[in-house]
C-alpha positions as CSV (number, residue, x, y, z in Angstrom):
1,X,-90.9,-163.2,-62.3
2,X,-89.3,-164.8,-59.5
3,X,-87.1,-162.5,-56.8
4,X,-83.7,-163.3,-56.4
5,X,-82.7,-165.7,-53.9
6,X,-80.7,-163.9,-50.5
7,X,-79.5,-166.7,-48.6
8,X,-79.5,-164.2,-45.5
9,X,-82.9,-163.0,-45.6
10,X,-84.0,-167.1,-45.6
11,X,-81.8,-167.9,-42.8
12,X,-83.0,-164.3,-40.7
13,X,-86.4,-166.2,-41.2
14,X,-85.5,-170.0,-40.0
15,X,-86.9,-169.0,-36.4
16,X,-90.0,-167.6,-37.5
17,X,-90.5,-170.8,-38.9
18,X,-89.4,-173.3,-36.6
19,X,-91.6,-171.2,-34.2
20,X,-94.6,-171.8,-36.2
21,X,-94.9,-167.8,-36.7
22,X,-95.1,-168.0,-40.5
23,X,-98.8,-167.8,-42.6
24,X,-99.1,-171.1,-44.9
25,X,-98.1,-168.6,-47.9
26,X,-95.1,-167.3,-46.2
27,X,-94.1,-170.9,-45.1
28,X,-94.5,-172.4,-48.5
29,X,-92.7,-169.8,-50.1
30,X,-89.7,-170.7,-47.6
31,X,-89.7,-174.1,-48.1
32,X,-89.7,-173.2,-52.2
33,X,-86.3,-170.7,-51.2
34,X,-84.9,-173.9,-49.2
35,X,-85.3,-176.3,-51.9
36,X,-83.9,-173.7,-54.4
37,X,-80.4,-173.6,-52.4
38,X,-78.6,-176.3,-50.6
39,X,-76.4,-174.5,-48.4
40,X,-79.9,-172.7,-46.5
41,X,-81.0,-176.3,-46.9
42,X,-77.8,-177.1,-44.7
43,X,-78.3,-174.4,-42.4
44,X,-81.8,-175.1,-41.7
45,X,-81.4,-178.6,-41.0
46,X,-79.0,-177.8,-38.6
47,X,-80.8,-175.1,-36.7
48,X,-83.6,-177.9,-36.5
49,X,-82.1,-181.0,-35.7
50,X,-80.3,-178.0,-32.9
51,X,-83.7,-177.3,-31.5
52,X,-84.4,-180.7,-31.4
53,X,-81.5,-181.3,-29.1
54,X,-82.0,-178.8,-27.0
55,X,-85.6,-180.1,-26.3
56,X,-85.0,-183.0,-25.4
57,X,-82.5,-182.4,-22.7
58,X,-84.7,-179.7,-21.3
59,X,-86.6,-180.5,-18.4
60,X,-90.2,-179.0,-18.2
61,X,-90.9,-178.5,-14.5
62,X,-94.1,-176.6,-13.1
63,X,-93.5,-174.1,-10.2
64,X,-96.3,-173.0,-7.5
65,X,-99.0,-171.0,-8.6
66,X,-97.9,-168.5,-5.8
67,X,-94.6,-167.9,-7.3
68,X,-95.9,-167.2,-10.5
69,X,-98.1,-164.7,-9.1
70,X,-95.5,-163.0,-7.3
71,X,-93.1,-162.7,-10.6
72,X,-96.2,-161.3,-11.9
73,X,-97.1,-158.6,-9.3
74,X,-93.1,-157.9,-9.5
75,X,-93.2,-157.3,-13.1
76,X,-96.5,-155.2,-12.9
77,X,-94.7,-153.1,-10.3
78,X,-92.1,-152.8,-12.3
79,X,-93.9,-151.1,-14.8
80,X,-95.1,-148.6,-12.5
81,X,-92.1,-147.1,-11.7
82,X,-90.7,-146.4,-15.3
């Protein structure tokens, strides 16, 4: 018997998916919930074609190797003192 369909429990899982986070089985069985109702079809198209903007106008720029080991030290340090 199939579970009833929660439109909010699919769309509380949208990230996991567009993040890649989901098992095969998990994903399948959220494309299956997508499929089964339009409106979380809606709302997941959105949220993608959203990411996908927001990729594109992002530039990806590299900082020194120094710098990243100071936020690193910083962060350890941090950690210390709680």
């Amino acid at each position: 018997m199939r579970k009833s369909h929660n439109c909010k429990d699919v769309v509380s899982q949208f990230n996991l998916m567009l993040d890649g986070e989901l098992n095969p089985k998990e994903e399948q069985n959220m494309m299956c919930e997508l499929q089964r109702c339009m409106h979380c079809l809606q709302e997941y198209n959105l949220e993608e074609k959203y990411r996908k903007f927001i990729q594109e106008r992002v530039q990806k720029k590299s900082c020194p190797s120094s710098f990243l080991s100071s936020l690193k030290n910083k962060f350890e340090q941090s950690k210390d003192i709680d």
